[in-house]
N, C-alpha and C positions, 0 to 999 in steps of 0.2 A: 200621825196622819199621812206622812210622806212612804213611811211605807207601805202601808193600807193601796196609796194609787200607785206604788211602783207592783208591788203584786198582783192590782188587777190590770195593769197595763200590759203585764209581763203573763200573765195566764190569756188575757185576749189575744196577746200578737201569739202566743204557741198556737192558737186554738185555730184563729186564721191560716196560720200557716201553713200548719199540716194541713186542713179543710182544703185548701187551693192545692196542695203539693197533694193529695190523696184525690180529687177531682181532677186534674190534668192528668194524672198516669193512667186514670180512667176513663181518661176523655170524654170527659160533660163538662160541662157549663159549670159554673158557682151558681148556689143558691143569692138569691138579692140579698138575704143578710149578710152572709158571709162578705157578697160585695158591698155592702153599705159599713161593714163593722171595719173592713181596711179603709176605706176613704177616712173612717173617722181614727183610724191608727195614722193614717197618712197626716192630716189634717194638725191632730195634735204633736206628732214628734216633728211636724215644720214650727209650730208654732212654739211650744219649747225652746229648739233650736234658734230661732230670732230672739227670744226674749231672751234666754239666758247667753248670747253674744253681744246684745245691747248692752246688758247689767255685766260681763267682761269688760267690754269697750270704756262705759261706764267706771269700774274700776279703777281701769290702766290709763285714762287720762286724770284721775283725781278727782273728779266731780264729786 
């Protein structure tokens, strides 16, 4: 199952990328998806990153 969400995590943020990196060289605007599907790449790889520092932390004092 974990790879199932690192695949489609990892096909969205290409997908954004170049979408934003192919829209600036062209000088438009992003489509609102496009800006809605980063906020939600932003969103989750914060959240990720907290959790899986808590459950570090978590580890390394023994708990």
């Amino acid at each position: 199952m974990v790879e199932v969400a690192a695949l489609t995590y990892g096909l969205l943020t290409s997908f954004v990328l170049s979408s934003a990196s192919r829209n600036r060289k062209a000088d438009r605007p992003n489509p609102r998806m496009v800006q809605l599907c980063g906020w939600l790449l932003v969103g989750v790889s914060t959240g990720s990153a907290i959790a899986l520092g808590g459950y570090a932390l978590m580890q390394a004092s023994g708990a």
